[in-house]
N, C-alpha and C positions, 0 to 999 in steps of 0.2 A: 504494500500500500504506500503511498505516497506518503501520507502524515509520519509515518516512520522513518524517513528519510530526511533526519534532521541536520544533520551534516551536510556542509555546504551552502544552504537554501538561507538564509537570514544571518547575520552576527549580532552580536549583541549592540556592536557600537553602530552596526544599521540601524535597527529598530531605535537606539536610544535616541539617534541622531533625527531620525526621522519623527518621531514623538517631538523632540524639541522644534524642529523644522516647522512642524504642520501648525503645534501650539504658536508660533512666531508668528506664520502666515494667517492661519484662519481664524484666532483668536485676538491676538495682539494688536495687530493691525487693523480690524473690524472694531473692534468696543472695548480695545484696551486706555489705559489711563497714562495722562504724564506726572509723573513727581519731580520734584527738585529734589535731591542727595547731596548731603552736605558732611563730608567728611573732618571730624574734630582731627586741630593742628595740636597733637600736642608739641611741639614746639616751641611755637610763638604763643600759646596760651598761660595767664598768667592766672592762676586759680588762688582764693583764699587759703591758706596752710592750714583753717580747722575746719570750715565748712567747705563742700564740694560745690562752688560755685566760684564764677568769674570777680576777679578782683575789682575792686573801685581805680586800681592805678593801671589798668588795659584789656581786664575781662577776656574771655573763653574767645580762641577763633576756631574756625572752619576755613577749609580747604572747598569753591565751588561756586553755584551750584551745579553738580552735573545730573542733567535732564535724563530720565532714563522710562522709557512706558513699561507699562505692568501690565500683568495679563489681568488684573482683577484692583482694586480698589473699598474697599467699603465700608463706612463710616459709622460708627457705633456711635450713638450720644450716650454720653456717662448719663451718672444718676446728678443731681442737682441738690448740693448742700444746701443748708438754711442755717448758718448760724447765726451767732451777735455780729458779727465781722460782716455777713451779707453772702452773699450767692456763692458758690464755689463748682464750677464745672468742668469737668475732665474727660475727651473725648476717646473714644479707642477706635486706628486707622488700621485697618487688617489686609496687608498689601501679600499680592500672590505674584511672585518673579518667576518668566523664565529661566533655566540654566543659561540662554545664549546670549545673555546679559553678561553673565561671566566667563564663558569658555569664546576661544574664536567662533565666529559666525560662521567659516566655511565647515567648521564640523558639522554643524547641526542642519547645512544646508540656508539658513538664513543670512539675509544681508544688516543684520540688528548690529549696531558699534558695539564693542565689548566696552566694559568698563573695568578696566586693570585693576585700580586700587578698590574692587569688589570679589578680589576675585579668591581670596579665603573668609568668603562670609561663610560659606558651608560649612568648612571644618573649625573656624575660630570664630561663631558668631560674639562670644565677649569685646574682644576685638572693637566690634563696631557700636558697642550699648551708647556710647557718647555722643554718637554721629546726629546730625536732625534730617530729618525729612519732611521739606512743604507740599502741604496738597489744600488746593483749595484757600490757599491765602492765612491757612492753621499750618502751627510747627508743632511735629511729634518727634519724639525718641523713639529707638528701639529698644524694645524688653524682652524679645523673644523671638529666634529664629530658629522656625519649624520647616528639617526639608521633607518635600513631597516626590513621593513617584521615584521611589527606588526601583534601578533593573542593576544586579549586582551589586556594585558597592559604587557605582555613581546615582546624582538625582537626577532628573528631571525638571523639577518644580522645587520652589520653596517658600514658604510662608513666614511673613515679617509681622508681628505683633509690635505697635508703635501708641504709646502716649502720648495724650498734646502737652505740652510746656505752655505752661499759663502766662499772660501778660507779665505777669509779678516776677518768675522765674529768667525772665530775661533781660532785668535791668540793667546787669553788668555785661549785656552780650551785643556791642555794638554792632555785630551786623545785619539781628536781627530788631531791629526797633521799627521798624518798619510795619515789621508783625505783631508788635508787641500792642501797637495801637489798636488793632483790631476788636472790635466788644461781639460777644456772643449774643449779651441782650440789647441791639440795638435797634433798628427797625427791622420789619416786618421783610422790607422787601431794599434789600442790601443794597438798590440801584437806586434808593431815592434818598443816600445821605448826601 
């Protein structure tokens, strides 16, 4: 029979290549999302010495932003504090990445840019917990990188769980002030401030 004549007929890095190809072309490029990617400098970043935050004399940088589409997006609204202090809201951004984000694009058959300094998020996602990512005019963190769609001992796919950084938390972060102005409860309809 044929089905038993598995030698020869597919490799693994076909099929893998091809999964990522097809995800690239039919998915990605039809109703995928852009994000901005913003890689923490440690470097040039000049952090408080007891709290984890940007200092008053040069604050936290980032390396970017590099533009990069998702195959998936989707935006969780936190729950909504009430305290003395006033409202407190925290969103959760649940970003789904192809691999050909990370590996060349001739392997997987796609013509997608690689983005080099992503390309041990798989195995060192710690690595990048600093980094921010805009979407939608909100800045998130990453707190969790889930990969998807193992064939062997490579992925496929991989899942980025991302928290917003709140106005407050970017006072010392001048390059995001920008975003920092942003209000959650302002009007109704964001096109008539």
């Amino acid at each position: 029979m044929r089905g038993e004549q598995v030698l020869g007929r597919f490799t693994i890095d076909h099929e893998r290549g091809s999964i990522i190809g097809g995800t690239q072309k039919e998915v990605v490029r039809t109703v995928g999302y852009d994000v901005e990617w913003w890689l923490f400098d440690t470097v040039n970043s000049i952090i408080d010495p007891i709290y984890d935050v940007g200092s008053s004399s040069g604050g936290r940088r980032w390396i970017g932003p590099t533009p990069i589409t998702v195959v998936n997006a989707s935006l969780i609204q936190g729950y909504t504090m009430q305290s003395a202090e006033g409202f407190y809201n925290t969103d959760v951004l649940d970003l789904t990445i192809n691999m050909d984000v990370i590996e060349m694009g001739s392997r997987s058959g796609s013509d997608s840019p690689q983005i080099r300094e992503l390309k041990y998020l798989p195995s060192n996602p710690d690595g990048y917990l600093r980094d921010r990512v805009v979407f939608r005019q909100q800045v998130f963190t990453p707190k969790q990188v889930l990969p998807k769609g193992i064939i062997t001992n490579d992925y496929t796919l991989f899942s980025i769980q991302c928290v917003q950084v709140n106005s407050e938390e970017m006072v010392n972060d001048p390059q995001f002030q920008e975003y920092a102005n942003w209000r959650a409860f302002g009007p109704r309809n964001q096109n008539d401030v």
